[in-house]
C-alpha positions as semicolon CSV with decimal commas, in nm:
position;residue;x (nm);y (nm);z (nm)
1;X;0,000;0,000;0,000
2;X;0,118;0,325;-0,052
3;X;0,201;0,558;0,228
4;X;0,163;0,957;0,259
5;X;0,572;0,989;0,233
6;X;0,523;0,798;-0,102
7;X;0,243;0,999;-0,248
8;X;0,468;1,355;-0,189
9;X;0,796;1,198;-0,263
10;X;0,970;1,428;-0,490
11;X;0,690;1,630;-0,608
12;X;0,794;1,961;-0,443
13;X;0,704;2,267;-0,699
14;X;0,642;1,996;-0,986
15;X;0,358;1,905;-1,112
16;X;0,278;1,550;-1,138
17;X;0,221;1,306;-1,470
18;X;-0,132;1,422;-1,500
19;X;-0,028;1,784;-1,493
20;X;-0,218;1,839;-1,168
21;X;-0,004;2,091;-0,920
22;X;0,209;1,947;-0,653
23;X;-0,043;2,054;-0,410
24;X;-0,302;1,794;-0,501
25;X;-0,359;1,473;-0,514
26;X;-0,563;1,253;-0,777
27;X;-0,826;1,077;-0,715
28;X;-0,622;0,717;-0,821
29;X;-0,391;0,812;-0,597
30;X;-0,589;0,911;-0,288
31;X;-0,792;0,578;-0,338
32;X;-0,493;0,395;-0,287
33;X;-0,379;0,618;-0,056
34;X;-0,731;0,508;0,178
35;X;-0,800;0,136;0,048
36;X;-1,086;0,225;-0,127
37;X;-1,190;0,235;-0,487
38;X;-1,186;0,540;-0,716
39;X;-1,561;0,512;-0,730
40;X;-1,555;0,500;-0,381
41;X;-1,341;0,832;-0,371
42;X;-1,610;1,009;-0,573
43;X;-1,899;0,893;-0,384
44;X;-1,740;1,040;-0,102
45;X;-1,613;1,354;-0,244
46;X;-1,938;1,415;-0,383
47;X;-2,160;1,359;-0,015
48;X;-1,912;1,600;0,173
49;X;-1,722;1,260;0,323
50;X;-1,397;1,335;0,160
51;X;-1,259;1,696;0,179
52;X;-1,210;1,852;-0,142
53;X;-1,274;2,113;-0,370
54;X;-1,526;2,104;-0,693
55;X;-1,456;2,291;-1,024
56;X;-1,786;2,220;-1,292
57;X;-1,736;1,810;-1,264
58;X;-1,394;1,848;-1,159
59;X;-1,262;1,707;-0,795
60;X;-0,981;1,889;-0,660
61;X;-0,817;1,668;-0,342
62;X;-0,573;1,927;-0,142
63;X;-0,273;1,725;0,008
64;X;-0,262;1,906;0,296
65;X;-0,599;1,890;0,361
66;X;-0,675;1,575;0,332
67;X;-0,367;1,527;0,569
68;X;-0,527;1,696;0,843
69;X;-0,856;1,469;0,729
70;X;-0,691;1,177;0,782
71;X;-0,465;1,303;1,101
72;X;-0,856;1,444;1,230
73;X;-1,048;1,135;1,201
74;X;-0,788;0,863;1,335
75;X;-0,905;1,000;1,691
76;X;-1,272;1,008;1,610
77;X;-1,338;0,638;1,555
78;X;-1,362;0,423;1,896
79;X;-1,344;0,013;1,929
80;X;-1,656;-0,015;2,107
81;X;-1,974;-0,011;1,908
């Protein structure tokens, strides 16, 4: 699986093969980033579940904020049910 580290690694004022600027991420690699399927990342994007930005049909995923997502919900999910 890919980790954060990997998804930034040497991307610093570039932008990436999809032309997209170094602050963003796509949404193939933020679904492997989470697990989940790009479908998945969509769905989500599109209810409010995943933080991002929308331009017409375009998603925009901000690294740094989904970093602070995903920093933000690990202490919001409890074992007990």
């Amino acid at each position: 699986m890919k980790t954060w580290a990997d998804s930034t690694k040497g991307q610093e004022g570039q932008h990436g093969s999809t032309g997209a600027p170094s602050g963003t991420i796509s949404a193939d690699d933020l679904a492997e980033l989470l697990g989940i399927s790009v479908g998945s990342v969509y769905v989500g994007a599109g209810n409010g579940e995943i933080p991002c930005r929308r331009v017409g049909r375009r998603f925009i995923f901000w690294r740094e904020t989904i970093y602070n997502w995903l920093k933000q919900d690990r202490g919001s999910h409890s074992e007990d049910s």
